[in-house]
BATIDO-768500 format. One line per 4 residues: number of its first residue (from 1); their letters; for each residue x, y, z of N, C-alpha, C, CB. Coordinates in steps of 0.2 Angstrom, whole numbers, plus 5000, padded with zeros to 4 digits. Glycine has a CB too. Layout:
<lumfis>
NUM> A> X,Y,Z,X,Y,Z,X,Y,Z,X,Y,Z ~ ...
</lumfis>
This chain:
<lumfis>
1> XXXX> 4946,5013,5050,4945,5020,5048,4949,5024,5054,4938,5022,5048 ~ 4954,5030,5055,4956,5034,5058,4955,5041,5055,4962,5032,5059 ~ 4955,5044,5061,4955,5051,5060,4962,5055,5061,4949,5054,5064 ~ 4961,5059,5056,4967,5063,5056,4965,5069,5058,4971,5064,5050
5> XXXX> 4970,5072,5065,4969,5079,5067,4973,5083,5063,4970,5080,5075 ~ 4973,5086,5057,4980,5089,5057,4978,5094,5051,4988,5083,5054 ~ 4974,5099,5054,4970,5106,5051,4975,5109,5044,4969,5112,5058 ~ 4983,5106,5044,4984,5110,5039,4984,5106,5032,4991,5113,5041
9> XXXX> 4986,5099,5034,4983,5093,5028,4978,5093,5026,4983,5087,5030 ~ 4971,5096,5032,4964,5097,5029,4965,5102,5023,4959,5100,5033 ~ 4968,5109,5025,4967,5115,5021,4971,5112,5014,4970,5122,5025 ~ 4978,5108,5015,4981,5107,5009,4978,5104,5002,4987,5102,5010
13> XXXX> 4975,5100,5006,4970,5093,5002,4963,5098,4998,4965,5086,5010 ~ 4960,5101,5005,4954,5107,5001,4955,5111,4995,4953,5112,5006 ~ 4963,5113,4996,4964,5118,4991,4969,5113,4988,4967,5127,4994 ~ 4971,5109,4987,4974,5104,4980,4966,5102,4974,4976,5095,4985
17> XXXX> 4960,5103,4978,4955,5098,4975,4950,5106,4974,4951,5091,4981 ~ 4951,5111,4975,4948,5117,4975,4940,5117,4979,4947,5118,4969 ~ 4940,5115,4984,4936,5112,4988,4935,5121,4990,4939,5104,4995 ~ 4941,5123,4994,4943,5129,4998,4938,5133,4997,4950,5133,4998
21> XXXX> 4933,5138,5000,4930,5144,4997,4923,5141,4995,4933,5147,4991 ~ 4923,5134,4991,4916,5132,4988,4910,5133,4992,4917,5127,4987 ~ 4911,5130,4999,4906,5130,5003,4905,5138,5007,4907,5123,5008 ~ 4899,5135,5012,4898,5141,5017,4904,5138,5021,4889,5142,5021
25> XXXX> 4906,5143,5027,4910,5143,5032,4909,5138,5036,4910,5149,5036 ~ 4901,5137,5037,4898,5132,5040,4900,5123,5039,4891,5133,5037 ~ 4900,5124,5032,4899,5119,5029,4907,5115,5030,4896,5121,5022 ~ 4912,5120,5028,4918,5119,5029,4920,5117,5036,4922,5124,5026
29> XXXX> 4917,5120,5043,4922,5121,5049,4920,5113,5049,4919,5127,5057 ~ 4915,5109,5047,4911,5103,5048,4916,5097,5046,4906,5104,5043 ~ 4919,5098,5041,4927,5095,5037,4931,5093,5042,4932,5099,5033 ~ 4932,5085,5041,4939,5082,5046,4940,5076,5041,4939,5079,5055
33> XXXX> 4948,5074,5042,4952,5070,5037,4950,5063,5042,4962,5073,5037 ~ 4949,5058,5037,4951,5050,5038,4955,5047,5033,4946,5047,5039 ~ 4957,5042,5038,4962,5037,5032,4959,5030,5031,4970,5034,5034 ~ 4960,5026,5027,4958,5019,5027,4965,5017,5025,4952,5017,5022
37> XXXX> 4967,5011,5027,4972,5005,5024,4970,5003,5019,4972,4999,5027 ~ 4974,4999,5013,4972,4996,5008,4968,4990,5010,4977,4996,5005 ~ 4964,4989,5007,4960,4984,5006,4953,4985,5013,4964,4977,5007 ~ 4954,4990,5015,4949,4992,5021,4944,4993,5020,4950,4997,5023
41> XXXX> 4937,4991,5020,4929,4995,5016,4929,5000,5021,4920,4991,5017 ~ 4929,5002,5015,4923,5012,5018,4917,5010,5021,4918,5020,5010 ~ 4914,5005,5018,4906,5003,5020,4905,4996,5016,4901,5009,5016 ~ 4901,4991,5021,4898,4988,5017,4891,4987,5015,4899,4985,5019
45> XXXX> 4888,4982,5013,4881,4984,5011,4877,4982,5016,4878,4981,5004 ~ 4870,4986,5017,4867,4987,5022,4872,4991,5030,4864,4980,5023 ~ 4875,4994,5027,4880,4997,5034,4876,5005,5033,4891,4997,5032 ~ 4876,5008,5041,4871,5013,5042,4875,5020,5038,4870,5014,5049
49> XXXX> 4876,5023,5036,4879,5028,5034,4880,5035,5040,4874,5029,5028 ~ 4884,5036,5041,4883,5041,5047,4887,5047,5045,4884,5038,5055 ~ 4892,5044,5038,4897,5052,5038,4895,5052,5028,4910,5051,5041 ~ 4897,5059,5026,4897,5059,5017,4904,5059,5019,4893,5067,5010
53> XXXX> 4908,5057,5014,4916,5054,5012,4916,5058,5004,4917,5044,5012 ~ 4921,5062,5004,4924,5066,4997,4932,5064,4999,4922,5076,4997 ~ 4931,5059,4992,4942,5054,4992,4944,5060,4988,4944,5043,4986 ~ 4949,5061,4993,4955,5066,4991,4959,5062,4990,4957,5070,4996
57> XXXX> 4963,5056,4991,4971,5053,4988,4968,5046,4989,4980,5055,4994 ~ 4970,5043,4985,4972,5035,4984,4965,5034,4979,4973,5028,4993 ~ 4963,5027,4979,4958,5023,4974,4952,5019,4978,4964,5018,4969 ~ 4948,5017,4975,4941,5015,4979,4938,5010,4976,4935,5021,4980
61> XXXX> 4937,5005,4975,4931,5001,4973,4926,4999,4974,4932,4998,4973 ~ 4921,4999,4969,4913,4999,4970,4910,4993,4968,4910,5005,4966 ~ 4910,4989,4973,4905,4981,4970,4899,4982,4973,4909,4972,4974 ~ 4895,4975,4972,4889,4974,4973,4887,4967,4975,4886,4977,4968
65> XXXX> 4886,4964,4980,4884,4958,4981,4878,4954,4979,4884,4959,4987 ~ 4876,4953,4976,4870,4950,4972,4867,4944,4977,4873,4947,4965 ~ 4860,4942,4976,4856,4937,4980,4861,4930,4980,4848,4935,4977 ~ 4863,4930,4976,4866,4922,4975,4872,4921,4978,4866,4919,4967
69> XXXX> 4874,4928,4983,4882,4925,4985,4886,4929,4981,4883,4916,4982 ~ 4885,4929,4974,4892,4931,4970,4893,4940,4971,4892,4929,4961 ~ 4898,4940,4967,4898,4951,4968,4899,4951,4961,4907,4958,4974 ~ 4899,4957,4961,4898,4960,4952,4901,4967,4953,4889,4961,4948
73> XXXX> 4907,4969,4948,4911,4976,4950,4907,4979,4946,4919,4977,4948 ~ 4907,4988,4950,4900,4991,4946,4906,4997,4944,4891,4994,4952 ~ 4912,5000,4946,4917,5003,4946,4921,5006,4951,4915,5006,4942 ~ 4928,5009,4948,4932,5011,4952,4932,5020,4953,4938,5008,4949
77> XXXX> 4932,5023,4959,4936,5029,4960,4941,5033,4960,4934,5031,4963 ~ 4940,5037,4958,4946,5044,4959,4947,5048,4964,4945,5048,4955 ~ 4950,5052,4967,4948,5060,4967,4947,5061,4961,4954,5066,4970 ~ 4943,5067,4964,4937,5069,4970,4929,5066,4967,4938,5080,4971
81> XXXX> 4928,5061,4972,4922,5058,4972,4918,5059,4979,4923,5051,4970 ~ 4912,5057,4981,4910,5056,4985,4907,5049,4987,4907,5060,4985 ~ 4906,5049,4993,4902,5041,4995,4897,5044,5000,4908,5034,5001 ~ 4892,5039,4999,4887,5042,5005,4881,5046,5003,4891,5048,5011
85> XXXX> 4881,5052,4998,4879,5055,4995,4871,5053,4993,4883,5056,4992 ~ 4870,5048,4991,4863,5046,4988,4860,5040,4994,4865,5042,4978 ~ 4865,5040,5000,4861,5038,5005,4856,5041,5011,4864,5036,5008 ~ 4865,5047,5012,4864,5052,5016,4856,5055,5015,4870,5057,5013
89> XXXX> 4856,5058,5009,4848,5062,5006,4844,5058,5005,4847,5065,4999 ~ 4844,5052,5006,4836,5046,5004,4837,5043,5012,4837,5038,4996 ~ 4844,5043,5016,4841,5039,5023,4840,5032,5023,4834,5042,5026 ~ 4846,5030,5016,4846,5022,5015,4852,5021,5018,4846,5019,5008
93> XXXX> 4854,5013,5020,4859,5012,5020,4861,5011,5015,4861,5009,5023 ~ 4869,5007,5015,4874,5007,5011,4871,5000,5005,4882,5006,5017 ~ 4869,5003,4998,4869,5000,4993,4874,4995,4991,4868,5004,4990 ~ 4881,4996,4992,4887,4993,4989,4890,4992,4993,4891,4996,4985
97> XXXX> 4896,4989,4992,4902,4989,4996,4908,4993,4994,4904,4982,4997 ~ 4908,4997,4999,4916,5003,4995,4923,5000,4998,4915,5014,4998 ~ 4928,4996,4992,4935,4997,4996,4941,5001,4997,4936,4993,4995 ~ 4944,4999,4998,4951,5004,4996,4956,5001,4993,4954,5007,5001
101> XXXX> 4955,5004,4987,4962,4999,4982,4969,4998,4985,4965,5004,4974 ~ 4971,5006,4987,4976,5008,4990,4975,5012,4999,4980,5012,4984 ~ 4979,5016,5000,4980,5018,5006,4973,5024,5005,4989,5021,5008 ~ 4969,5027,5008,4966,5032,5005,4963,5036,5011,4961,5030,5000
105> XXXX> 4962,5044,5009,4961,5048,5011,4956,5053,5010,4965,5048,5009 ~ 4950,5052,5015,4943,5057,5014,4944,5062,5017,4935,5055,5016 ~ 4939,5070,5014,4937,5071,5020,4931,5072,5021,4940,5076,5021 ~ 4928,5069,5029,4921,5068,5030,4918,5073,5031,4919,5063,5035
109> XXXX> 4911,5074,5032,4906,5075,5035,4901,5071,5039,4904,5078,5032 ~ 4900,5074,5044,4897,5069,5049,4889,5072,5049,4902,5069,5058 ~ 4885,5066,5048,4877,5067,5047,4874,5069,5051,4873,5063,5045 ~ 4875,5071,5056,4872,5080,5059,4874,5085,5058,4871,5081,5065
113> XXXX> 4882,5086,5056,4884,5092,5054,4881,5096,5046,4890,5090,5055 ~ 4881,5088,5043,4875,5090,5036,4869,5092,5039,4873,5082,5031 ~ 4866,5089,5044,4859,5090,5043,4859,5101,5046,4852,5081,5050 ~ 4862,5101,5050,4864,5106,5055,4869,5114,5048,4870,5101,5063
117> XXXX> 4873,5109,5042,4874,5117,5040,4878,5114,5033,4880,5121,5046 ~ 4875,5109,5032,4877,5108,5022,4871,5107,5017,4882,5100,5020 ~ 4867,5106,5022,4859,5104,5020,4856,5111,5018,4854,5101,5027 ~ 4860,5115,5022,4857,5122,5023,4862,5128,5015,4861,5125,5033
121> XXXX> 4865,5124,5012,4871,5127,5009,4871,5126,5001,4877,5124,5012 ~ 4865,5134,4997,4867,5130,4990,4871,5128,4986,4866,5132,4986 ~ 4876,5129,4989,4882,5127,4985,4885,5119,4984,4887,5130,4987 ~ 4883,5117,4992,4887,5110,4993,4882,5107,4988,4887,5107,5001
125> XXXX> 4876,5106,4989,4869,5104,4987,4871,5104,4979,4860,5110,4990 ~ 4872,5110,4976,4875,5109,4968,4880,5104,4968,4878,5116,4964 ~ 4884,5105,4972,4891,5100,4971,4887,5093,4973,4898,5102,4977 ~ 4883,5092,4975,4883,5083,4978,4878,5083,4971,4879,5081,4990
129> XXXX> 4873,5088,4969,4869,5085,4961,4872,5083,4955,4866,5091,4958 ~ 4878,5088,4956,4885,5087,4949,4886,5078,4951,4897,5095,4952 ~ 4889,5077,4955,4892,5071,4959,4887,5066,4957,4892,5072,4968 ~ 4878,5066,4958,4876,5059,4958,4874,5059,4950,4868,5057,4964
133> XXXX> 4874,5065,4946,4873,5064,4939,4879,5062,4936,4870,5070,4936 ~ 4883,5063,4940,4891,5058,4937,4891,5050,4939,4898,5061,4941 ~ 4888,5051,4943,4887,5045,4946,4883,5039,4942,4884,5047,4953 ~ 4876,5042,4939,4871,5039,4935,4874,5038,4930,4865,5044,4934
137> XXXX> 4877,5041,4926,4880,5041,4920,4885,5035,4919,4883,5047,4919 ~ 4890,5036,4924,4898,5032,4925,4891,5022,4926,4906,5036,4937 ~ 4886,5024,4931,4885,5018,4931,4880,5015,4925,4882,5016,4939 ~ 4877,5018,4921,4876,5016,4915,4880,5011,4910,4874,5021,4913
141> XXXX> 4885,5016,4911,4889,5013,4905,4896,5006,4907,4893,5021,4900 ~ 4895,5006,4918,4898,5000,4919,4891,4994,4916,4902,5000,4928 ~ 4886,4997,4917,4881,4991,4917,4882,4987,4910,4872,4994,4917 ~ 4883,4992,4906,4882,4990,4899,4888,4984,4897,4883,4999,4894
145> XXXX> 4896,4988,4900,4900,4984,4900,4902,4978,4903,4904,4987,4899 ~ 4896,4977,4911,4895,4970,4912,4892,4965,4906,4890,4970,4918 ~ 4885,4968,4905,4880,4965,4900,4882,4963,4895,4875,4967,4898 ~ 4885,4968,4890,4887,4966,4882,4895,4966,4880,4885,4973,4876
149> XXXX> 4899,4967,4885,4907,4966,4880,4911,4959,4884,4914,4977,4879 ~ 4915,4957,4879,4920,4950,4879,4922,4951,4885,4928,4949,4874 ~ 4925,4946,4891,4927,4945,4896,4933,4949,4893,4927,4938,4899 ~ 4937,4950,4888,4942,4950,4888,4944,4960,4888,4944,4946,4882
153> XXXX> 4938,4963,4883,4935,4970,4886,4936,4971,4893,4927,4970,4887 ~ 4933,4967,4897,4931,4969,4903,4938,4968,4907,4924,4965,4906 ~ 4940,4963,4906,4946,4959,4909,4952,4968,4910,4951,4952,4902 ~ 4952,4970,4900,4958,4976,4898,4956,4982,4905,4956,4980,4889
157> XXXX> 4948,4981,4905,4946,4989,4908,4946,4990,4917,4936,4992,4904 ~ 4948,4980,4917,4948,4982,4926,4955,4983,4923,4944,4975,4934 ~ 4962,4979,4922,4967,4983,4923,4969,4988,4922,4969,4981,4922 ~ 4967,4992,4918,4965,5001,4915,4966,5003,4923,4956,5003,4911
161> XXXX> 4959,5000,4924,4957,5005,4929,4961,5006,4936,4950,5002,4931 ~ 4964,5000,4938,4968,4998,4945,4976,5000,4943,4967,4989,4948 ~ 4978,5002,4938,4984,5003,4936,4986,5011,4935,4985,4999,4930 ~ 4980,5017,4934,4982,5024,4933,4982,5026,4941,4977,5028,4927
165> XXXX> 4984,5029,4942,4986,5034,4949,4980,5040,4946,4998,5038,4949 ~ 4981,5045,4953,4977,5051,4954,4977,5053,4946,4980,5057,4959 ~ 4983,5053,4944,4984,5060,4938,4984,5058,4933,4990,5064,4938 ~ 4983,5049,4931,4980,5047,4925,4985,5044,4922,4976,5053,4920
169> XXXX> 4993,5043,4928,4995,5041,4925,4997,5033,4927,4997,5045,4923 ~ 5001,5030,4920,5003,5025,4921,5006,5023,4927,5006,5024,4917 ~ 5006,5015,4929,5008,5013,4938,5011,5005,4936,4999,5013,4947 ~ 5016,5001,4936,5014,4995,4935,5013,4992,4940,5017,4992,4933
173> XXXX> 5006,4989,4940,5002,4985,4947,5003,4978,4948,4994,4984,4946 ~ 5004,4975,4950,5005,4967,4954,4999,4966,4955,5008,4967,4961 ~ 4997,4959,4953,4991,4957,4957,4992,4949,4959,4982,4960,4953 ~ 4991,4947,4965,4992,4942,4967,4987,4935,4964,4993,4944,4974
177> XXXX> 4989,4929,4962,4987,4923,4959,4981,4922,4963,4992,4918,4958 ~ 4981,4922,4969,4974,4923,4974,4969,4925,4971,4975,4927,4980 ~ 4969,4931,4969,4964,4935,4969,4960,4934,4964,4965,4940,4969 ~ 4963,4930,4959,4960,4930,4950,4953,4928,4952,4964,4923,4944
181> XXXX> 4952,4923,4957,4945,4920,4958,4942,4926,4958,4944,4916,4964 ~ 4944,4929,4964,4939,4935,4966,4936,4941,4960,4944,4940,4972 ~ 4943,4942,4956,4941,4945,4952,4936,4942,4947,4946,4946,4949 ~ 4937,4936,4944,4934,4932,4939,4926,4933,4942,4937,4924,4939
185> XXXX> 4926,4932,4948,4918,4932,4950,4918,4942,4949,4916,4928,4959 ~ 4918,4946,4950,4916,4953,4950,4917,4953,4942,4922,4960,4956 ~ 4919,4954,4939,4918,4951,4930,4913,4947,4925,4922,4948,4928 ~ 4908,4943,4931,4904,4939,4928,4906,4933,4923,4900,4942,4927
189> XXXX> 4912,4930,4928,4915,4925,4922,4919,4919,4928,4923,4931,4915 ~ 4919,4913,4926,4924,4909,4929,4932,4909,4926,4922,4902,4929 ~ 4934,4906,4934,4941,4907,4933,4944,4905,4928,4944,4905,4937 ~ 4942,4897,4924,4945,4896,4917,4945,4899,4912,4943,4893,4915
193> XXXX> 4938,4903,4913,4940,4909,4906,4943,4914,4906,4934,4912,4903 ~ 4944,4915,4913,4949,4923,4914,4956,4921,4913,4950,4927,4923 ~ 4957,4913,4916,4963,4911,4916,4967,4912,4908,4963,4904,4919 ~ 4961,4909,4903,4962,4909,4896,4964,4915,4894,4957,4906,4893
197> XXXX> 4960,4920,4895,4961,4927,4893,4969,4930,4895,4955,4931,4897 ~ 4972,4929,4901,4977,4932,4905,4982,4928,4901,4978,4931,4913 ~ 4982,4922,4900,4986,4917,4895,4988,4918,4889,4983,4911,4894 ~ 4982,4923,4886,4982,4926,4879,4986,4932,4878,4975,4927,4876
201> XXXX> 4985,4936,4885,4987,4943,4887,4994,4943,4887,4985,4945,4893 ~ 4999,4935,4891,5003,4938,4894,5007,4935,4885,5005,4936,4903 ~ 5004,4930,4881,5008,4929,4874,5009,4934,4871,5005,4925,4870 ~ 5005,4939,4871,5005,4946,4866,5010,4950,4871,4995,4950,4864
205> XXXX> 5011,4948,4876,5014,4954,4883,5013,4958,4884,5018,4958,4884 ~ 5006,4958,4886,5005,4963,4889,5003,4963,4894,5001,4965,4887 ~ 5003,4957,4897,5007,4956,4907,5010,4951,4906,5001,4954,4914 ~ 5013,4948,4913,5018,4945,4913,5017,4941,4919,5023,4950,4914
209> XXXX> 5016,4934,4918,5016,4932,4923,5019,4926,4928,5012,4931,4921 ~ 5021,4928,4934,5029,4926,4937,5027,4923,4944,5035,4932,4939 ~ 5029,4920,4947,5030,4918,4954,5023,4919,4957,5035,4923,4958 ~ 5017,4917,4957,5011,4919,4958,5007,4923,4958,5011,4919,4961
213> XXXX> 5010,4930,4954,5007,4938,4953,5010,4936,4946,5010,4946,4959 ~ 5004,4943,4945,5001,4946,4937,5004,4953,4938,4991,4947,4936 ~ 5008,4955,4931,5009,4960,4931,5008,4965,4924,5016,4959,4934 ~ 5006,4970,4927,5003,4976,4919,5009,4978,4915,5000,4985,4922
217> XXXX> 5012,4976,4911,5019,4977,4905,5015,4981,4898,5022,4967,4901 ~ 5010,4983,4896,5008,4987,4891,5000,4991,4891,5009,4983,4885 ~ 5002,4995,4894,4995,5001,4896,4993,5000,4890,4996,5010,4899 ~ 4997,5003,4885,4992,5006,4880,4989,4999,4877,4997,5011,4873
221> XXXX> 4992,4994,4875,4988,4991,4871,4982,4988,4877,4992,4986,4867 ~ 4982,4989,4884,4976,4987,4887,4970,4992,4886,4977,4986,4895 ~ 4974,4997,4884,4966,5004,4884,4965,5002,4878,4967,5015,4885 ~ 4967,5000,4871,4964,4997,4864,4959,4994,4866,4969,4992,4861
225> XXXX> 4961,4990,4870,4957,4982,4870,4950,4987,4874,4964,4973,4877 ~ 4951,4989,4881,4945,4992,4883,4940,4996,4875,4947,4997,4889 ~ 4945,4999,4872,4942,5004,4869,4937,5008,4873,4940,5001,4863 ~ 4937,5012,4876,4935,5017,4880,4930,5015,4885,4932,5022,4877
229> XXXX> 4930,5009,4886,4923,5006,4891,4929,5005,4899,4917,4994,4887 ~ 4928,5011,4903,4931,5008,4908,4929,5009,4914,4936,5009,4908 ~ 4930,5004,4920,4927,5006,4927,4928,5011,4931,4929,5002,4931 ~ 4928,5015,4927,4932,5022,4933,4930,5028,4928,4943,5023,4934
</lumfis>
C-alpha cells in the first residue's frame, strides 16, 4: 500500500465518482489517495481493519478462505465500492481476503477520523447503507451461483468478470497456465474439470489457448454462457 499526496488527483477522482459535495467538509478534509500493485491484498482475513477504502480506478477480488485450506470466490469489484465498511461498524476484522486484479486506486478513511467526523455525518452513513445492501444482494446471488450452476456457468462469469474495465467495457485478458489451479479451487471444481471446460471453450473460440496463457477471444458469447449470474 502507498499513499499518494497529490490533493488534485484526490479532488479529480471525488468529482469523477461524484463523491465531491456528498459528505460534510469534515468528512471529506479526512480523504487521502492509496495505491495497491496488482496482485496486492487490501486485506487479509482476520487482518485489523484500521481505514474504509472507496476504489476509485482498477478491479478488486473478493475470496474467502474456508476451514479446510481451500478459497471459494465470493465476487469481483468495481468503482465505486467500498472495503472495510461492515467491519469498520461492527469492530470485526477482516472477513475475506480483498485483492487487486489490476493496479488500483482508494480513497481512504482512517478509523479515527471516521469515529471523530463520518460517524457524525448523515450522509456518509446513507452512503455506506446504499453500499452494504448492495453488498447483501451481489453476495446472495454469487452464493447461489457457487451452489447451483455448471462449472462451465461459473467458469463464463469469472471471465466476464476479470475481462470488462471500469466502463463495462470489453479488455482482452491473459491469464497465465499457473493459475488455473488457483482458479479451479475459488470455483469449487478441480483442475480436470476446468481443464475440460477451457478445452470445450477454446473448440467453440471462445478463448485461445497458446504458450502457457489463456486468452478471452469472444465476450459476447461468454456473457450467454453466464447468462446474467456474474461475480461483479
Amino acid at each position: 500500500m502507498k499513499k499518494i499526496n497529490d490533493p488534485e488527483a484526490l479532488r479529480s477522482l471525488m468529482d469523477q465518482h461524484r463523491i465531491s459535495g456528498l459528505f460534510n467538509m469534515g468528512t471529506e478534509a479526512a480523504m487521502e489517495l492509496y495505491s495497491f500493485d496488482k496482485g496486492e491484498n487490501v486485506c487479509s482475513v482476520d487482518d485489523p481493519i484500521d481505514h474504509l477504502f472507496m476504489l476509485v480506478k482498477g478491479k478488486i477480488k473478493i475470496y474467502r478462505v474456508l476451514p479446510n485450506g481451500k478459497s471459494i470466490l465470493i465476487r469481483f469489484y468495481n468503482p465505486l465500492s467500498t472495503i472495510g465498511d461492515l467491519e469498520m461498524l461492527n469492530d470485526l476484522t477482516a472477513r475475506s481476503t480483498v485483492e487487486s486484479v489490476n493496479d488500483t486506486i482508494f480513497i481512504g478513511i482512517h478509523r479515527q477520523a471516521l469515529e471523530e467526523t463520518a460517524y457524525q455525518d448523515p450522509a456518509f452513513l446513507r452512503f455506506v447503507m446504499k453500499h452494504l445492501a448492495y453488498k447483501l444482494h451481489t453476495f446472495s446471488n454469487a452464493s447461489s451461483l457457487n451452489l447451483l450452476y455448471p462449472v462451465e456457468t461459473r467458469f463464463a462469469s469469472y471471465l466476464v468478470s476479470i475481462t470488462m474495465d471500469d466502463n463495462d467495457q470489453a479488455q482482452i485478458e491473459e491469464i497465465k497456465t499457473g493459475k488455473l489451479t488457483e482458479i479451479a479451487e475459488m470455483l469449487g471444481t478441480s483442475y480436470r474439470h476446468l481443464n475440460r471446460v477451457i478445452s470445450q471453450f477454446a473448440e467453440e473460440g471462445i478463448v485461445e489457448r497458446t504458450r502457457g496463457s489463456l486468452f478471452v477471444k469472444d465476450i459476447q458469447r461468454l456473457k450467454q454462457l453466464a447468462n446474467g449470474n456474474l461475480y461483479s
